[in-house]
C-alpha positions as CSV (number, residue, x, y, z in Angstrom):
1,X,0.0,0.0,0.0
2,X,3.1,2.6,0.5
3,X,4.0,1.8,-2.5
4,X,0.7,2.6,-4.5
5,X,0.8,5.7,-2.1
6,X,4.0,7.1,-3.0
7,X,3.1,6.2,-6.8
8,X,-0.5,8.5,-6.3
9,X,1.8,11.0,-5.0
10,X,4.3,10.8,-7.9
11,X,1.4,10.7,-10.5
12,X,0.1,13.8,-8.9
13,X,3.2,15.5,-8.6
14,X,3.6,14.8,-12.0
15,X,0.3,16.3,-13.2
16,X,0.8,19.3,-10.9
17,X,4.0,19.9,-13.1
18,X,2.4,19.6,-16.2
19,X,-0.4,21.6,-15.7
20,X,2.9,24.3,-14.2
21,X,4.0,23.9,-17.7
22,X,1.3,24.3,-19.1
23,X,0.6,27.5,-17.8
24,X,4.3,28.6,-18.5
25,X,4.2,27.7,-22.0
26,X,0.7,29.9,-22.5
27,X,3.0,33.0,-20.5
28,X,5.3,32.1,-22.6
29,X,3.6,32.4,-25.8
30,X,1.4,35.7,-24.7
31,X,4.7,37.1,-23.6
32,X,6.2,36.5,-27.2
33,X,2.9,38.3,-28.8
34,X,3.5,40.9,-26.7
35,X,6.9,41.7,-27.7
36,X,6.2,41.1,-31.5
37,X,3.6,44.0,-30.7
38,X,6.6,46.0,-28.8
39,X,8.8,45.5,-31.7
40,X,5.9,46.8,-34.0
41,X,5.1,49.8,-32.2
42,X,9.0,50.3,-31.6
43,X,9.5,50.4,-35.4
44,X,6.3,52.6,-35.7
45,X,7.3,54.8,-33.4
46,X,11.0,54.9,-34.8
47,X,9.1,55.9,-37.9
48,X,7.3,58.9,-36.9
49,X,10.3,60.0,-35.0
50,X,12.3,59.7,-38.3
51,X,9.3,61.5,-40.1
52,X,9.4,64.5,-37.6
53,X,13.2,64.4,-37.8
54,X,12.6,64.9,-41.7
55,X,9.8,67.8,-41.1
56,X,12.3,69.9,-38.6
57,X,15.1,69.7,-41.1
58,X,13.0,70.6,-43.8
59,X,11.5,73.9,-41.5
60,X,14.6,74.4,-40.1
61,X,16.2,75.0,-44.0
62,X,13.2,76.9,-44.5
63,X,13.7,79.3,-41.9
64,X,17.0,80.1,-43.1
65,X,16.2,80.5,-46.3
66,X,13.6,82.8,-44.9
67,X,16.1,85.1,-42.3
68,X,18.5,84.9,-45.1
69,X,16.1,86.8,-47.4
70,X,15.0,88.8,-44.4
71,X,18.9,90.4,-44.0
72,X,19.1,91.0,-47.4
73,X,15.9,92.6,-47.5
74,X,17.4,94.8,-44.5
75,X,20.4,95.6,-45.6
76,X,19.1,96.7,-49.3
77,X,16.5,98.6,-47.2
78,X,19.4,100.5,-45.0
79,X,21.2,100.5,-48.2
80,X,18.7,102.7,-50.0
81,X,18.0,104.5,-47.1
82,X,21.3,105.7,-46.9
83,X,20.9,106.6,-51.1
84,X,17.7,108.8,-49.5
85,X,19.7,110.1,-47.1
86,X,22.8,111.2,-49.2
87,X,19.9,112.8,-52.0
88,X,18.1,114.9,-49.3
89,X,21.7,116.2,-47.8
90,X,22.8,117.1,-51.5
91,X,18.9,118.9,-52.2
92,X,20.4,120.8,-49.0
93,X,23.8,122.3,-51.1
94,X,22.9,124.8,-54.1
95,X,25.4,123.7,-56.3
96,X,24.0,120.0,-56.7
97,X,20.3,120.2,-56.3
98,X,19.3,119.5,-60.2
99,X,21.3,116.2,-60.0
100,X,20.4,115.2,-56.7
101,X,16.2,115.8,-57.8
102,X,16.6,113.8,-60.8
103,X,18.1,110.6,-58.5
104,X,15.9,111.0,-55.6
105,X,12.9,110.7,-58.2
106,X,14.6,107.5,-59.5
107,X,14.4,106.3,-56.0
């Protein structure tokens, strides 16, 4: 009788570790889907981070393009200012007015 107890206990023991396998090979399987699904949004994510990447580049060139024209626009600005300037002081001296008239209209 000991012996067809200890062989219940081994059988049991033995179906206690399957169904412990079991269990371990579904955790094991649901922990592999989620880090296929990790992987995905990983990649996905690396995506739209490469994409954003791309889009600040892209602004950032545009913005100097953009200051770029902006300082030229300033300094031909100050530059015909100064042309303004330099007419009105001459409209100021007798001797050059005629000439200085005829460029301020062209400005």
């Amino acid at each position: 009788m000991a012996e067809a107890s200890k062989s219940d206990k081994h059988r049991q023991t033995l179906e206690r570790l399957q169904v412990a396998l079991e269990s371990m090979r579904t955790t094991f399987e649901q922990l592999q889907v989620g880090l296929k699904e990790s992987e995905a949004n990983i990649l996905q994510l690396t995506k739209k981070l490469d994409d954003a990447n791309d889009a600040q580049r892209v602004t950032t060139k545009a913005l100097e393009a953009a200051n770029e024209e902006k300082r030229q626009l300033n300094e031909d600005s100050t530059s015909h200012l100064l042309e303004v300037a330099d007419c009105e002081r001459r409209l100021r001296w007798p001797r050059p007015r005629l000439e200085a008239k005829r460029e301020l209209r062209r400005l």
